[in-house]
C-alpha positions in Angstrom: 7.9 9.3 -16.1 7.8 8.4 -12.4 6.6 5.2 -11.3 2.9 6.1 -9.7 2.0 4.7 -6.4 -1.7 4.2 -4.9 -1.6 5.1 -1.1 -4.9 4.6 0.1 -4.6 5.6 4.1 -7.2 7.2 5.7 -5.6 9.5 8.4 -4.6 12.2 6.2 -1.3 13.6 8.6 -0.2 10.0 8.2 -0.9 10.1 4.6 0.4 13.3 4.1 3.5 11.5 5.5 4.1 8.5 3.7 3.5 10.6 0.3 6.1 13.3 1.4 8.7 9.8 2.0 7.3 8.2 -1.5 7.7 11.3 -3.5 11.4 12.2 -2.0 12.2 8.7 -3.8 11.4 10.2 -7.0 7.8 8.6 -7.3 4.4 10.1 -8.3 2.1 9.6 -5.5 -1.9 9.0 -5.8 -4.0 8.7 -2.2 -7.5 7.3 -1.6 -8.7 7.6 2.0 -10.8 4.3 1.9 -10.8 1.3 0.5 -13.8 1.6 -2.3 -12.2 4.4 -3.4 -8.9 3.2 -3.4 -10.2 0.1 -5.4 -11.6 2.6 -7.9 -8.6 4.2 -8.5 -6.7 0.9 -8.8 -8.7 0.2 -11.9 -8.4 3.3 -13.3 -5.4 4.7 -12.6 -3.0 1.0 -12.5 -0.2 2.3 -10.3 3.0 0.0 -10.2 2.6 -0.3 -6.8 0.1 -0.1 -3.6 0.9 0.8 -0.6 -1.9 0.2 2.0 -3.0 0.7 5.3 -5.3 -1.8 7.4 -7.8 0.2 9.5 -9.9 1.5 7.1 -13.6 3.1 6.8 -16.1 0.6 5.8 -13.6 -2.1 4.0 -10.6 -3.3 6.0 -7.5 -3.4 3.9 -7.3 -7.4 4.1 -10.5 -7.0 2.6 -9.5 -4.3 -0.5 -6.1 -6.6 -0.9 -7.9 -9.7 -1.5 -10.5 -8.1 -4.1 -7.0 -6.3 -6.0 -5.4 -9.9 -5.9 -8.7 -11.6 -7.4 -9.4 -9.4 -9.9 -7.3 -9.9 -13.4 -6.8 -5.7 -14.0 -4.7 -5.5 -10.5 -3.4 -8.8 -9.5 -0.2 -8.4 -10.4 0.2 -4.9 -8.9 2.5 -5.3 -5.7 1.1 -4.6 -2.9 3.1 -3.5 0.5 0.6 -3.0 3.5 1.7 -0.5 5.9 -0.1 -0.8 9.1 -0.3 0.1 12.9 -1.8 -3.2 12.9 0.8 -5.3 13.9 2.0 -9.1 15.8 2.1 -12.3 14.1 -1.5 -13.1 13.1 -2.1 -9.8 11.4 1.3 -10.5 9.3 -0.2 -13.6 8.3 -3.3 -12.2 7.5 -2.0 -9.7 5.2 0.4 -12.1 4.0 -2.5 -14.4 3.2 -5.0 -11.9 1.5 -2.1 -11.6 -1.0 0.4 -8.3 0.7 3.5 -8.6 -0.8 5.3 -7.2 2.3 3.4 -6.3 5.6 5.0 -3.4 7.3 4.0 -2.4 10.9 4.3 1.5 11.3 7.1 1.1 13.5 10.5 3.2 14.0 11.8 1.3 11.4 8.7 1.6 8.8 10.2 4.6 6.5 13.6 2.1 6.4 11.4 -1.3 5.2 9.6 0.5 3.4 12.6 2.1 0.7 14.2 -1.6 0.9 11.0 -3.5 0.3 10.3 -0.8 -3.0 14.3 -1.3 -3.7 13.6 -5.2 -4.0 10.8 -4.8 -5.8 12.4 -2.6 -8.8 10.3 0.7 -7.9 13.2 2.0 -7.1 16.9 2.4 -7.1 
């Protein structure tokens, strides 16, 4: 069985995107286009890993990482937030609300993105 990850994203081309680069690696691939929802299927669903976007409908992502990290069902679910949202303050945010990688959707995202899962044992 695949490892499943939670991509909660709420463009859907971008998250169309990012599940067509997850699932190439071999991994089963849940989306949630806001952050309640995506804390919903967190609970429910406990993927081995999140990856998560910042600008988000009615919750920020800082926001849904810091209620994953408090909470004893999902803090110990990685969490990798993959952003547009980018410079040295909004790393340290996401750093700080517990983001076990911060990611700017950059040229080089799809690239930090397959190490960052590598060093975390999602995949080979």
């Amino acid at each position: 069985m695949a490892p499943e990850v939670l991509l909660i994203e709420d463009s859907k081309t971008q998250a169309a995107q990012i599940k067509a680069t997850l699932e190439s690696l071999g991994l089963q691939v849940r989306v949630a286009y806001d952050g309640p929802d995506g804390l919903r299927a967190a609970l429910e669903h406990r993927p081995s890993l999140i990856v998560l976007d910042v600008k988000l409908p009615t919750m920020d992502g800082f926001q849904v990482c810091r209620r994953l990290k408090r909470a004893p069902e999902t803090q110990s679910i990685p969490v990798i937030m993959l952003t547009e949202k980018d410079g040295a303050q909004a790393t340290l945010s996401g750093l700080q609300a517990g983001a076990d990688d911060y990611i700017p959707k950059d040229i080089f995202a799809t690239e930090h993105l397959i190490n960052t899962l590598q060093e975390l044992g999602i995949v080979e």
